[in-house]
PATIDREN-377406 format. One record per residue (C-alpha): x, y, z. Coordinates in steps of 0.02 Angstrom, whole numbers, plus 50000, padded with zeros to 5 digits. Last residue first. Layout:
XYZ...
***
This chain:
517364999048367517814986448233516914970348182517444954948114515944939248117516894922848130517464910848035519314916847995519934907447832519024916447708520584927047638519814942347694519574937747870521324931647879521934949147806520894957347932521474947048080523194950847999522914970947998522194969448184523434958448243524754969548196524294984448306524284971748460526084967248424526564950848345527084935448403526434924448255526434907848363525424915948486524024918048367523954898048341524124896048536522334906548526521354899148392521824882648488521044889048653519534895048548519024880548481519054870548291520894878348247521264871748071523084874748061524134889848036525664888347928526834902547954527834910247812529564919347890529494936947893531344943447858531664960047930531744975247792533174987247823533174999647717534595012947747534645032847668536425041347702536165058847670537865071547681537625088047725538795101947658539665115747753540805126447653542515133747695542865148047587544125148147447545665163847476546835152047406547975157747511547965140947604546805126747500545105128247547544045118947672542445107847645541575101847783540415088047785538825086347913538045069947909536155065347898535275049147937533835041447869533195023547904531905016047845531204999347918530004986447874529564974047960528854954247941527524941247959526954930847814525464919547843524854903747793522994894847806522154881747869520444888447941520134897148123518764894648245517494907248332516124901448450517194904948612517364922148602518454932548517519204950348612520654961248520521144976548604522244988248484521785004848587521305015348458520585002348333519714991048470519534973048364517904963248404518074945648347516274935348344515484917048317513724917948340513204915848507512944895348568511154895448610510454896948778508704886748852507614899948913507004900149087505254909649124505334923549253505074937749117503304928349062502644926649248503014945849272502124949049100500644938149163500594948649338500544964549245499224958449120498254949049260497904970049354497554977949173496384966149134496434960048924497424945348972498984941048840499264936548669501044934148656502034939348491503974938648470505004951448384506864948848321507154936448186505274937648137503764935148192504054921848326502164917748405501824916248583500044909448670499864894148540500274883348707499944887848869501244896248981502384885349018502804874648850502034889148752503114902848845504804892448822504244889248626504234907948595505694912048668506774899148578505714904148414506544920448442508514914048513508394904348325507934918348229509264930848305509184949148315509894955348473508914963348630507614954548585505744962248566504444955748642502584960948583500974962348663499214954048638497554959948644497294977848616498294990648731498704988548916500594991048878500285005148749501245018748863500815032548889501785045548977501935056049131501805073349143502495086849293504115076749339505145082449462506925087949441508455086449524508495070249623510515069949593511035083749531512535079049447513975091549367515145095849189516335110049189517385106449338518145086849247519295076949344520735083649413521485102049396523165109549425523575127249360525125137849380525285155149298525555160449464523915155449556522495140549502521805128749592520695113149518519455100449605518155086949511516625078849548515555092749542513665090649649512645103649583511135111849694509585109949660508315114349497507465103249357505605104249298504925088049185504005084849072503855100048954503125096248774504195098948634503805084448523505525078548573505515081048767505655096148857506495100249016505965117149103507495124849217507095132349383508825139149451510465128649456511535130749589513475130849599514695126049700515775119449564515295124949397517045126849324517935138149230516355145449124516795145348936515205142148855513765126148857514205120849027513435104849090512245099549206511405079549219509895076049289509155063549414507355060949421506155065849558504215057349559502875069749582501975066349405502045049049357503465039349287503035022949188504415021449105506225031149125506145051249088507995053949077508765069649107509945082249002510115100749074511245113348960512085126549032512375145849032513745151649162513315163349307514335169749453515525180649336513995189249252514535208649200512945217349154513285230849009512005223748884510595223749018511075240949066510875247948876509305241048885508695245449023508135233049169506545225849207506295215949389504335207749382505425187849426505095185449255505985201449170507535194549295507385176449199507435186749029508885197449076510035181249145509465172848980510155189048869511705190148993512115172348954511655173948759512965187848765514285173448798516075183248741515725197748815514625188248972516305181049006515355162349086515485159749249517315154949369516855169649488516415160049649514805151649564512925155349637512135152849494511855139849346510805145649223509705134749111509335127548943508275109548926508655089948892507435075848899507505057248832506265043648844506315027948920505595011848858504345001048870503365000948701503954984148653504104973648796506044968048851507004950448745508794942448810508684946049003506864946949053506784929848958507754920149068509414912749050509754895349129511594892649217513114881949165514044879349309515724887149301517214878049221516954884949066516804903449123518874899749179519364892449018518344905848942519384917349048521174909849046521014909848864520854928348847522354929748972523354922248839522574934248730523334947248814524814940848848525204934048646524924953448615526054958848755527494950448667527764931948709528664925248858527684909648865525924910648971525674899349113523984891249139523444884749297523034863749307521514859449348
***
């Protein structure tokens, strides 16, 4: 197979030039089965969030300014009030904090954790500390959405980043107010899960599509026995599975395994606003139609003009500006696209236009407006 060269077009044409390259790349790789584990996961599954409000100690004088953080030196006076230490409370207001900065602690409870298994968390700085390396955060409670707490986190913070300051000079990399611990918090209460409840269970796809769902559904009949799955709707599928706990498990294992014939995806083009990437994929195709590419410039330039007097006239000399305004409007010839039934035709018919990145996402628009794009448009 011949390698693809791509014509000296503007970085536009390049990038989707190198958009081709790829599908004609995927294309000549051997097709390979999906399974269900990777389009469709059981409801009820899932992971659950947990976040919580700690102090980080320990830190070489980068904390929080307890004047401009009292809720620092309010948490530092509460945690010593624990610990059976009680301080004034004109001292507690005066306590200077440069080792501590307030933080908030963000963890994920994944499925099916029990109590004594470690979790990562993540640390970051809720107020003006400098940076968090080398700290250590102390016994923080994490807490889940009806309140409950799941989870304890403390250890030491791993930092990615470095920074030095001296002079009025500063140099940083990567981010100092943000930090890792990884294994940082146990879990205290694990939670249900309706897995082993009533008779059947449910699937639910990843994305909603009827025809992937009674895919599914058919794939665990033909294998599994057949009135077993039932397609509910565009994006759940029933199974009625073994009432044991122990067969359930293994029958869910059997089900994830099972090939699934794949379906050609929807025809897409996902346009990146702020960075003026443009990605289609192979479903999408392109209707006759005509388009008119050109500029428009302004110019505006301003000239200074001096105006003397006549000798012994005794005028002044005045400085004027003089405006010259210039339009300049490039002429945008009218391009006839043709009907573009595959991607790599979609894609020499872009070329043609030879337009910057930023103007491929107003004409992609306009050709989306005008009916002539057949393909879903969406913007991130």
């Amino acid at each position: 197979m011949k390698a693809l060269s791509p014509p000296p077009f503007s970085r536009a044409a390049r990038l989707l030039w190198l958009v081709l390259a790829l599908a004609a790349a995927s294309l000549a790789l051997p097709a390979q089965a999906l399974r269900i584990k990777e389009v469709a996961a059981v409801q009820g599954v899932r992971s659950n969030q947990l976040t919580g409000y700690g102090l980080v100690v320990g830190l070489d004088g980068t904390g929080d300014q307890t004047t401009q953080m009292p809720y620092t030196t309010q948490a530092m006076s509460n945690y010593l009030q624990q610990m059976g230490i009680s301080l004034p409370p004109n001292a507690a207001s005066q306590l200077q904090l440069k080792n501590v900065a307030a933080v908030i602690v963000t963890a994920q409870l994944p499925a099916f954790a029990q109590p004594g298994q470690m979790i990562d968390v993540n640390v970051s700085s809720m107020g003006n500390a400098k940076s968090l390396k080398g700290g250590t955060l102390i016994v923080t409670p994490l807490r889940g959405a009806d309140g409950e707490i799941y989870a304890l986190a403390q250890g030491n913070l791993v930092v990615g980043g470095a920074g030095a300051s001296a002079g009025g000079s500063k140099v940083q990399i990567n981010h100092l107010s943000a930090g890792r611990i990884p294994q940082g918090a146990q879990v205290e209460r694990s939670v249900p899960t309706p897995l082993n409840e009533g008779d059947t269970i449910n699937l639910g796809l990843n994305a909603s599509d009827f025809q992937t769902a009674r895919r599914v559904a058919q794939a665990i009949n033909a294998k599994l026995g057949s009135g077993l799955a039932t397609a509910l709707d565009g994006r759940t599928v029933q199974v009625r599975a073994p009432l044991d706990p122990g067969a359930r498990v293994g029958f869910i294992a059997d089900l994830e395994e099972l090939p699934l014939e794949s379906s050609a995806p929807s025809a897409k083009v996902v346009i990146n606003a702020r960075t003026g990437s443009v990605v289609l994929n192979q479903a999408v195709t392109l209707g006759p139609c005509a388009i008119a590419h050109g500029n428009l410039s302004i110019t505006i330039s301003s000239t200074p003009v001096i105006s003397q007097p006549a000798p012994l006239s005794q005028g002044q000399t005045v400085v004027a500006q003089q405006s010259d305004i210039r339009i300049n409007q490039e002429p945008g010839n009218i391009i006839q696209m043709p009907p573009s039934p595959q991607l790599a035709d979609v894609v020499k018919a872009l070329n043609t236009l030879g337009a910057t990145p930023q103007d491929l996402l107003a004409i992609l628009q306009a050709i989306k407006a005008a009916g002539a794009l057949n393909a879903e448009l969406e913007v991130i």
